[in-house]
C-alpha positions as CSV (number, residue, x, y, z in Angstrom):
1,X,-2.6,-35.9,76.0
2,X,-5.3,-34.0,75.8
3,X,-4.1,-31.3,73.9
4,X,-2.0,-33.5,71.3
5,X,-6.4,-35.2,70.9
6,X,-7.4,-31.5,70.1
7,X,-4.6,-30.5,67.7
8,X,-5.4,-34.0,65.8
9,X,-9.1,-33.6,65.1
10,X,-8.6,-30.0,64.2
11,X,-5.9,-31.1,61.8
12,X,-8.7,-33.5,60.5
13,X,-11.3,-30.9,60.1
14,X,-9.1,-28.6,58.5
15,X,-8.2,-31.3,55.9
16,X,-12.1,-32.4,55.1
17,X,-12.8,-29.0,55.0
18,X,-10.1,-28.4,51.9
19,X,-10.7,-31.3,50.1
20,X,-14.4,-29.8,49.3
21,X,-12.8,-27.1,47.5
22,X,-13.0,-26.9,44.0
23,X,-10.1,-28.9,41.9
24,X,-8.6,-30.0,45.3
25,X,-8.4,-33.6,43.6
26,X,-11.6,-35.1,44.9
27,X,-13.6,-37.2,41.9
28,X,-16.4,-34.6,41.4
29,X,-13.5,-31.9,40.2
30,X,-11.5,-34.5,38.2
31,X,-15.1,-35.2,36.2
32,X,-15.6,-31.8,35.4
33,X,-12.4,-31.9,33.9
34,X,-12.9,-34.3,32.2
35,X,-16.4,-33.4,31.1
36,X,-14.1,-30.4,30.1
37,X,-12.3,-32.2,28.1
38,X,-14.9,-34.7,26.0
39,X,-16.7,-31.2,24.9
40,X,-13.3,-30.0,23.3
41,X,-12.7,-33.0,21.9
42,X,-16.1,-33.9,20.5
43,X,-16.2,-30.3,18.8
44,X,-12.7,-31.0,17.3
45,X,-14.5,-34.0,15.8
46,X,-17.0,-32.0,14.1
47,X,-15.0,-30.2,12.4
48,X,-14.6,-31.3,8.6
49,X,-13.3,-29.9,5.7
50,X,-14.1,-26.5,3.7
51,X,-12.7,-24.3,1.2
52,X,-10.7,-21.2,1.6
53,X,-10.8,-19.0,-1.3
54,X,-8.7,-16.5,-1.6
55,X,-8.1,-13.2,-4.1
56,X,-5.2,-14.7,-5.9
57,X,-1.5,-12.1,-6.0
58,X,-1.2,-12.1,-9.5
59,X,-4.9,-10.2,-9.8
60,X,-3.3,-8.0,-7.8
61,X,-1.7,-4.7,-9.1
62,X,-0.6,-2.4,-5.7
63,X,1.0,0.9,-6.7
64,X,3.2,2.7,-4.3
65,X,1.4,5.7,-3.0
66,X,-1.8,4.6,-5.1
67,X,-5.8,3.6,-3.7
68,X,-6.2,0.5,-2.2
69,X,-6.4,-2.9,-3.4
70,X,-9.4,-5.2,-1.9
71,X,-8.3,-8.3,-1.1
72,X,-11.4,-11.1,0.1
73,X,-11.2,-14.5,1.6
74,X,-13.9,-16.8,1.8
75,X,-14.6,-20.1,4.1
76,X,-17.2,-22.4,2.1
77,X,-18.4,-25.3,4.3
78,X,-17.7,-27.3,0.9
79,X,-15.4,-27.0,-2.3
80,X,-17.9,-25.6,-5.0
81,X,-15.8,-22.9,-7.0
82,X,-13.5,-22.3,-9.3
83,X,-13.6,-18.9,-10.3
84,X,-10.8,-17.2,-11.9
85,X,-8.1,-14.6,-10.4
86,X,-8.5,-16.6,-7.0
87,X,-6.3,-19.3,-5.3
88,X,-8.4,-22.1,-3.7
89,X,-7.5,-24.4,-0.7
90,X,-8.4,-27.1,1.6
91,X,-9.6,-25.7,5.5
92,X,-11.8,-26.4,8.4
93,X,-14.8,-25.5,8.9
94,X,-18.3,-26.4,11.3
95,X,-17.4,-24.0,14.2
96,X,-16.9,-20.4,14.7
97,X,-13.8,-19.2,12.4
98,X,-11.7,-16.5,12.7
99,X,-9.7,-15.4,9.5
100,X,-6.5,-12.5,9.8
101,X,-4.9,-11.1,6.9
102,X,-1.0,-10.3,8.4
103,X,0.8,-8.2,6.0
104,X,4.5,-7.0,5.7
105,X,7.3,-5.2,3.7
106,X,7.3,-2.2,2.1
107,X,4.9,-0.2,4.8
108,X,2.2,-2.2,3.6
109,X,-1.1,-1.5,5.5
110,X,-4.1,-3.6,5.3
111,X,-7.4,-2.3,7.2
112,X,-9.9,-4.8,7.9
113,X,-13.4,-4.1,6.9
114,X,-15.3,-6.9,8.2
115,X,-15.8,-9.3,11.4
116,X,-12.9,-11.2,12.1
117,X,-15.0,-14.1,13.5
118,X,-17.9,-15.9,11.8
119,X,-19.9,-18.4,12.0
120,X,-19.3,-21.3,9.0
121,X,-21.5,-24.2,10.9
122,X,-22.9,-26.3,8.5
123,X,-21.5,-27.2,4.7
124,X,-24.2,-25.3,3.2
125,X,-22.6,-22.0,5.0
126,X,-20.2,-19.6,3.5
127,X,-18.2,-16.3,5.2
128,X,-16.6,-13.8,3.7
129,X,-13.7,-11.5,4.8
130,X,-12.4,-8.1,3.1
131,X,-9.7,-6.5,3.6
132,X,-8.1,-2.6,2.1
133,X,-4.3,-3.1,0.7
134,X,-2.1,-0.3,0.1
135,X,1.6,0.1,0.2
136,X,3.8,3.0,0.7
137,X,7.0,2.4,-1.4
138,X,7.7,0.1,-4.0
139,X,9.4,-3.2,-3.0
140,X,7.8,-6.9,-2.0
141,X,5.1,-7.4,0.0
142,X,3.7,-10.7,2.3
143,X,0.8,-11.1,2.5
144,X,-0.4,-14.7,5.1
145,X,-4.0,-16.0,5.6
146,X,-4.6,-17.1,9.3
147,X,-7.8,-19.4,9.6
148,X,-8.7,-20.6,13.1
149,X,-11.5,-22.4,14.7
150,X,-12.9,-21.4,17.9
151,X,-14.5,-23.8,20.4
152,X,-18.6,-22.1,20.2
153,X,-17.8,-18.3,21.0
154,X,-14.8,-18.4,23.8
155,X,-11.2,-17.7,22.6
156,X,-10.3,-21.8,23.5
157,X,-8.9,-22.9,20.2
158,X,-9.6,-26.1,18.2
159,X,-7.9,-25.8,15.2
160,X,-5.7,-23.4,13.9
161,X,-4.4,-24.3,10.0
162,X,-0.4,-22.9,9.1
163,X,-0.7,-19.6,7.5
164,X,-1.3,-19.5,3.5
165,X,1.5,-16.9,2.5
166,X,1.9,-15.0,-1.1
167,X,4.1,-12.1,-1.9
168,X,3.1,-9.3,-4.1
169,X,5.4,-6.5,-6.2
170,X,4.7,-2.9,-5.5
171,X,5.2,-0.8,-8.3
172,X,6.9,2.2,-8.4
173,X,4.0,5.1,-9.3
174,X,3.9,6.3,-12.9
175,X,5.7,9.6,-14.0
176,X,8.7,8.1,-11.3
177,X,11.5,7.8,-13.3
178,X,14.0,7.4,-10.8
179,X,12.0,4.8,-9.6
180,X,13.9,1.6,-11.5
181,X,17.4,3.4,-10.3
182,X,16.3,2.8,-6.8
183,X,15.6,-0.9,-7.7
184,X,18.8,-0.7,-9.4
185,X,20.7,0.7,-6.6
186,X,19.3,-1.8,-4.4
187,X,20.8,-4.6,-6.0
188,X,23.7,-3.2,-6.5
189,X,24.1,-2.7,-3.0
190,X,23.5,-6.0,-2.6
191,X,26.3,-7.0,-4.4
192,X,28.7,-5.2,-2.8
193,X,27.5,-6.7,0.3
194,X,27.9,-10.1,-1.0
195,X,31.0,-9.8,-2.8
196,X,32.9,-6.7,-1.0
197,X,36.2,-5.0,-2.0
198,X,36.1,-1.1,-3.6
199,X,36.7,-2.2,-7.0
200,X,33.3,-4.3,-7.4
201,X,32.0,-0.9,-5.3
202,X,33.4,1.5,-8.2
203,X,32.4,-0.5,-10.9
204,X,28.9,-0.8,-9.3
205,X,28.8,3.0,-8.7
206,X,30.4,3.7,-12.8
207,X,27.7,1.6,-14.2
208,X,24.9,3.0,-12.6
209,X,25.8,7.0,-13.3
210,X,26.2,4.9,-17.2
211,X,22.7,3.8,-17.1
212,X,21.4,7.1,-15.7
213,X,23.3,8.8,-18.4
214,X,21.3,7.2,-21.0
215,X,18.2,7.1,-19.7
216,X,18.1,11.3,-19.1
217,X,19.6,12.0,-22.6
218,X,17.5,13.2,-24.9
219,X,17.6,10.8,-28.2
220,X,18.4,13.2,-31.5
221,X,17.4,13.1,-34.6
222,X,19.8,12.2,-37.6
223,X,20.7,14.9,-39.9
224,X,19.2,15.3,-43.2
225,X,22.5,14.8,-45.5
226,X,23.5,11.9,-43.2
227,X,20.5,9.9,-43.8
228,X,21.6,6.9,-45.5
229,X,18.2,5.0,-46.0
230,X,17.0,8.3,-47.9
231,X,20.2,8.5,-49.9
232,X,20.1,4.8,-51.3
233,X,16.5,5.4,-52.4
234,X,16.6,8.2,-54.4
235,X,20.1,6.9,-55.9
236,X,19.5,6.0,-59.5
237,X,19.8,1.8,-60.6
């Protein structure tokens, strides 16, 4: 009897001696939770909207194998611009902000050259983000705008907006003049793919050496007693 009376207030002690760790369920964790949570959500309140602007795709000219193109992105804690060769768009703002510029296609690269998180508080504030653009081969390239807001300076997120995507032509490098039979070949292999069968593959392949044909030949010039323009004139009336 004795014995069962020890194993019972040891099995008691234990238990009060648990439920004063922290988060075991007692009402002094569950308020720091919830303190936890009132902070988040106040400071998802206080966000409000800003302006992303953008360096607009069609400013852009990338070159295959050429320098860089700068592209920027700016958070304004109001809309206030309207400049030209820029796309403009509603996002938050009032908290930290991160911005990432995710590129693809073509072995695009873009190196960022400035911090990717920054402070855009108040609606007086403005950030700005800059990026170097450069492509390897000619083809399509993505380019999408990430803009998140951070809860003060931790990684907990408050808002994160759906990227802004745009897609921008490479160009093949001047002096490339097989350049627009690549482009030409692509397609063509596309259409084989899509449609199948080795006729639509011969007549792809025919027309292709055709074009090439003209392109490299050399245009002559007409011969002097064939000249009909020079012939008419000097013909009497």
């Amino acid at each position: 009897m004795l014995a069962v009376l020890i194993a019972l207030v040891s099995g008691l002690f234990l238990f009060l001696g648990r439920s004063d760790e922290p988060g075991s369920g007692r009402p002094g964790g569950s308020k720091q939770q919830q303190a936890y949570v009132d902070e988040i959500d106040e400071a998802r309140q206080q966000l409000f909207k800003g302006e992303l602007v953008r360096t607009s795709t069609k400013s852009m000219h990338l070159v295959a194998g050429g320098d860089p193109i700068p592209f920027r992105a700016q958070i304004l804690g109001s809309w206030r611009s309207d400049g030209s060769g820029e796309t403009h768009s509603r996002t938050s703002a009032g908290a930290q902000i991160g911005v990432k510029l995710h590129c693809s296609g073509a072995q695009v690269r873009c190196t960022p050259l400035s911090s990717e998180r920054q402070n855009v508080i108040s609606k007086k504030d403005a950030a700005t983000w800059l990026w170097d653009v450069s492509a390897e081969k000619a083809g399509t390239v993505t380019l999408s705008v990430t803009v998140t807001a951070y809860y003060q300076d931790s990684d907990t997120v408050l808002l994160e907006q759906p990227p802004a995507t745009t897609h921008v032509q490479v160009a093949a490098p001047p002096g490339d003049s097989f350049g627009w039979a690549e482009q030409a070949w692509r397609w063509i292999s596309g259409a084989i793919t899509s449609l199948g069968g080795l006729a639509v593959s011969l007549t792809a392949i025919i027309t292709l050496a055709v074009l090439l044909a003209r392109r490299t030949t050399p245009a002559t010039d007409p011969e002097p007693g064939n000249d009909d323009t020079d012939a008419d004139t000097n013909s009497p009336s």
